[in-house]
C-alpha positions in Angstrom: -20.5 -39.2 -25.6 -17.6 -39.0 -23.2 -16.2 -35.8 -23.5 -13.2 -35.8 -20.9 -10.4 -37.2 -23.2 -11.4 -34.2 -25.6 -9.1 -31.6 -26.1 -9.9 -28.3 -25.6 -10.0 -27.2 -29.7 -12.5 -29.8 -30.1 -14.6 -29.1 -27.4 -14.6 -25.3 -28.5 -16.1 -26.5 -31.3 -18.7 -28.4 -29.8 -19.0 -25.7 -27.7 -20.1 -23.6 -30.5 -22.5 -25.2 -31.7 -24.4 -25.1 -27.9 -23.4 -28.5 -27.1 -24.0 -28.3 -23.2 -21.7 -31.4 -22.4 -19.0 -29.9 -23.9 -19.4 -26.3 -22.4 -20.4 -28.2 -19.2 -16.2 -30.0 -19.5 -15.0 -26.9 -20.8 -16.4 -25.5 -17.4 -15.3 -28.3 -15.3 -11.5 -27.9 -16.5 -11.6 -24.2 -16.1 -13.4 -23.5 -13.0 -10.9 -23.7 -9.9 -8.3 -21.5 -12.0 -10.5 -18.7 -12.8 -11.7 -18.7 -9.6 -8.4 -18.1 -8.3 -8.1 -15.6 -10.5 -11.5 -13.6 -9.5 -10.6 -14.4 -6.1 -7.7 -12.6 -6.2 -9.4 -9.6 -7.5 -12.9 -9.2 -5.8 -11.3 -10.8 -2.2 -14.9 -12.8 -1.3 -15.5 -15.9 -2.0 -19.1 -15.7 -3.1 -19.1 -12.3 -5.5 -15.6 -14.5 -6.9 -18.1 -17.3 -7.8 -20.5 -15.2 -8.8 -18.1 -12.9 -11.3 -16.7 -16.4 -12.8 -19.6 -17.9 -13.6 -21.1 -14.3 -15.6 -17.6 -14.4 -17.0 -18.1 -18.0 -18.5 -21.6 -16.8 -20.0 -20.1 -14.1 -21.3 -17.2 -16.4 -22.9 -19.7 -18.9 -23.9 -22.4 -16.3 -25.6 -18.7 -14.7 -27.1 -17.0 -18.1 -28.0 -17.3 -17.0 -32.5 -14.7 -14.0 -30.8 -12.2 -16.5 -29.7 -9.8 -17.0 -33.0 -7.6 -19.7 -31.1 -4.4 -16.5 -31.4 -3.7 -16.9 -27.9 -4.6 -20.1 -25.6 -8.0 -20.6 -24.6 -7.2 -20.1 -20.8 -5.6 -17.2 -21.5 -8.7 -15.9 -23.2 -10.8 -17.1 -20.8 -8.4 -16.0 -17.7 -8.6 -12.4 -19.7 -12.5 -12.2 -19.6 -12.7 -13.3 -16.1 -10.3 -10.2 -14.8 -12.1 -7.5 -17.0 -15.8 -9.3 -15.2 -13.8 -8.8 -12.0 -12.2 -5.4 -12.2 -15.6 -4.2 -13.6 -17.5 -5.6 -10.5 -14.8 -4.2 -8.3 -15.4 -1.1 -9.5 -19.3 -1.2 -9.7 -19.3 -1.9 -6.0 -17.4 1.2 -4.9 -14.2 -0.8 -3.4 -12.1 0.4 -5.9 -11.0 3.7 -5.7 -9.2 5.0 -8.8 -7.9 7.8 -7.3 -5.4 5.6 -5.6 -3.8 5.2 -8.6 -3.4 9.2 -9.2 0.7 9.5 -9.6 0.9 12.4 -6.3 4.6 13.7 -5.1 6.4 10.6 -3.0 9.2 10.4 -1.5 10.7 7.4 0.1 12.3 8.3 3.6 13.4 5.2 4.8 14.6 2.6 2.4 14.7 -0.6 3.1 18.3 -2.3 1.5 17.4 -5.4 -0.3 19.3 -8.0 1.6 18.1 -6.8 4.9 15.7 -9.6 4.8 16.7 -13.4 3.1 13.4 -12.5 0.8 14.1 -15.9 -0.9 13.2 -18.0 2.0 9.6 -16.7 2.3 6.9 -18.7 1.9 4.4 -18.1 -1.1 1.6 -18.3 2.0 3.0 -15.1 3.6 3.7 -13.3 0.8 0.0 -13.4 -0.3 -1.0 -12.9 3.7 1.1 -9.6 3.0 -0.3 -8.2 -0.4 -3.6 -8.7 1.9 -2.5 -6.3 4.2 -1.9 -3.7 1.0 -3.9 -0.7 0.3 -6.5 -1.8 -2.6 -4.4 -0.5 -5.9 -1.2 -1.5 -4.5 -2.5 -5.3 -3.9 -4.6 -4.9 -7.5 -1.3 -4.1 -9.3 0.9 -6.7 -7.7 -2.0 -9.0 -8.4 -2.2 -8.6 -12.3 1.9 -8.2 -12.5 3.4 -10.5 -10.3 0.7 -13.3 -10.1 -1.4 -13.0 -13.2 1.6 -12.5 -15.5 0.1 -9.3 -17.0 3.3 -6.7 -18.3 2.8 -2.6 -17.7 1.2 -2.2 -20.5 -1.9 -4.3 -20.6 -2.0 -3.5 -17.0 -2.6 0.0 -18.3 -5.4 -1.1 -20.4 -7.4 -3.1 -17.5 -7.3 -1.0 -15.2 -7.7 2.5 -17.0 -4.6 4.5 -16.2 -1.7 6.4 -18.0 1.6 4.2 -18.2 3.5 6.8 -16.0 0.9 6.2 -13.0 1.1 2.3 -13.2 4.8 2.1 -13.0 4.4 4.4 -10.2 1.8 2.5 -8.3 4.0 -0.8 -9.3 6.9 0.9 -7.6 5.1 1.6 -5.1 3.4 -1.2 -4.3 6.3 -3.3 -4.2 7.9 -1.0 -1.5 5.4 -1.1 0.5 5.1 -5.0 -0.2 8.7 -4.9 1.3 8.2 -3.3 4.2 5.3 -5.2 5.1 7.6 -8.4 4.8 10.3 -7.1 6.9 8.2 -6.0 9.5 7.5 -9.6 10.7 
């Protein structure tokens, strides 16, 4: 049976019932993104293979908890940053401390049109959330790249809304800075 020209509700289905084609093409049309996405998070390629592939058991052996209210990818792309964030944290690189709001003040502001910001490439931008302090890049990760608003961003990674809009905040200045600096 040739699976490709499926679409993805029917192959859920199949998928289901432990049909290993299907979960095998559900795999296949899922795998680069979410490895992206793990990527982003864990920041080595090997433990970013390693958390998407638990992350697709998990959503395989979990597949009856999928009730088709959001997309599948976006299900999917949801399990795979909760494997990430969880092995992040398991492997002492995360330090949630960071997040702690602490008395800031911002001496030297940088005006926005100081730099022509629009002309950037997408390459340097992600060279310089690299160069970030581990929250800060986290936090610009799940906002400005994954999509996720304050709120679930809250949720994922365990801390009050105050604090994240804080770290956001800060995250972005520092993001700023980092690009004018070149």
């Amino acid at each position: 049976m040739n699976l490709a020209k499926e679409n993805i509700e029917q192959l859920i289905l199949l998928c289901q019932q432990n049909n290993q084609k299907a979960q095998l093409e559900v795999y296949n049309r899922y795998c680069k993104a979410m490895y992206n996405v793990a990527l982003r998070i864990v920041k080595d390629e090997h433990f970013a293979e390693d958390v998407m592939q638990e992350a697709f058991l998990r959503a395989f052996q979990k597949l009856d908890t999928f009730k088709g209210e959001v997309a599948f990818g976006a299900w999917l792309k949801r399990i795979v940053i909760n494997f990430s964030i969880d092995f992040y944290k398991k492997n002492s690189f995360f330090n949630h401390d960071d997040y702690e709001a602490k008395a800031y003040k911002i001496e030297d502001t940088i005006e926005e049109d100081s730099m022509p910001f629009t002309q950037l490439k997408v390459q340097e931008v992600l060279n310089a959330m690299q160069k970030l302090k581990e929250s800060y890049r986290m936090i610009l990760t799940l906002v400005l790249i994954e999509g996720y608003d304050l709120e679930e961003v809250c949720e994922i990674i365990n801390i009050n809304y105050a604090n994240c809009r804080t770290t956001l905040s800060r995250a972005k200045e520092s993001l700023r800075m980092q690009l004018a600096s070149k």
